[in-house]
C-alpha positions in Angstrom: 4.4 -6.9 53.7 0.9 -7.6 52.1 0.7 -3.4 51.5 3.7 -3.8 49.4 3.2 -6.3 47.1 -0.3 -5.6 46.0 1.2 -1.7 45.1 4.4 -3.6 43.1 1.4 -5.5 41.3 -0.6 -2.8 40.8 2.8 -0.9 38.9 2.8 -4.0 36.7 -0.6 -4.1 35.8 -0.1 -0.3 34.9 3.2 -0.4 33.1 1.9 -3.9 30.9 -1.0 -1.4 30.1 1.4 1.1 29.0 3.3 -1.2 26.9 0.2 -2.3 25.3 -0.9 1.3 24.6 2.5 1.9 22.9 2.4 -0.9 21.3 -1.1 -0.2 20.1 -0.1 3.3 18.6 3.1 2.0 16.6 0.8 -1.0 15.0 -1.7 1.8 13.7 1.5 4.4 12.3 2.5 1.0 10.6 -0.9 0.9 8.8 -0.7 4.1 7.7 2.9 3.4 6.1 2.1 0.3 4.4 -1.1 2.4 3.0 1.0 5.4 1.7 3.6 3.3 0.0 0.4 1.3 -2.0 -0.7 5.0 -2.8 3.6 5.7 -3.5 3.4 2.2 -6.2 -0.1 3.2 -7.7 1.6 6.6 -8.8 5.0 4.9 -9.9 3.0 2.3 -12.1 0.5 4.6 -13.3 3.9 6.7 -15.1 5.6 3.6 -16.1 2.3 2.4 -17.7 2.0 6.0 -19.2 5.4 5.6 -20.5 4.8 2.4 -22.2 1.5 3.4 -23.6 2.9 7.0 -25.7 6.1 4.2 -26.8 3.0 1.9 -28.6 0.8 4.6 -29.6 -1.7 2.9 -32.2 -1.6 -0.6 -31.3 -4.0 -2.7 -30.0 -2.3 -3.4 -27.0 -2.1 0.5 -26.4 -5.8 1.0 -26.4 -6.8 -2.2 -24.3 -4.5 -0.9 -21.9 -5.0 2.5 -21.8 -8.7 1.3 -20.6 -7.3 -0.8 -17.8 -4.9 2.0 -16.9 -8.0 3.7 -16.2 -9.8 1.0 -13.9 -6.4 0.9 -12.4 -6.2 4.6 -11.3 -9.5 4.2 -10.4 -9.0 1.3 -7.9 -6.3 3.1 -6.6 -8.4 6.4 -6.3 -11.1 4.5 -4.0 -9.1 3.2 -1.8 -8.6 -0.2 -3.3 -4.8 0.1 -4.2 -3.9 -3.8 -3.9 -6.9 -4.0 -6.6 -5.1 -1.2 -8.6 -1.8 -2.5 -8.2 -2.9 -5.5 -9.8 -4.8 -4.1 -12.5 -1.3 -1.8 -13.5 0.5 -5.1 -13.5 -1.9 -6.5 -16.0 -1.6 -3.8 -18.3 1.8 -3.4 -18.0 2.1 -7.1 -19.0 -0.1 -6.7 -22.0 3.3 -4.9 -23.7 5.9 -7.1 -22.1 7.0 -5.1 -19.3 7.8 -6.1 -15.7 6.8 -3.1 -13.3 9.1 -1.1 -11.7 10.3 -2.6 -7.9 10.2 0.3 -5.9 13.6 0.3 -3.6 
């Protein structure tokens, strides 16, 4: 009886190792999804901002944020897309504009 129950164990130390491995893998594809929808926003506020920029060509408001577009796209081009993000809010907010909520 001893025999038995130290091989049911050892199946539930392997499937718990399993399940952790799984679980390990969907964490990481998570990551990766939450990181290519930042990269998805950068692009969507970088147009809008783009859009609001030719509408106010001239002004002063254009130019200051025509260079903070530019840190912006840069933030988001290194990597640092919660950074960017932020910066295309600021900009955007410079002409009155709430960004676009991506659905």
């Amino acid at each position: 009886m001893s025999h038995v129950s130290c091989r049911f164990r050892n199946l539930r130390i392997a499937c718990l190792a399993a399940l952790a491995g799984v679980f390990a893998l969907l964490a990481g594809s998570v990551g990766v999804a939450a990181e290519q929808t930042r990269s998805d926003r950068c692009t969507i506020l970088q147009d809008q901002l783009a859009e609001q920029i030719k509408t106010h060509v001239g002004s002063n408001r254009s130019a200051k944020a025509t260079t903070m577009g530019a840190k912006a796209r840069k933030l988001c081009a290194d990597g640092k897309q919660a950074q960017g993000l932020r910066a295309y809010v600021k900009a955007l907010q410079l002409f009155g504009v709430q960004p676009i909520d991506p659905k």
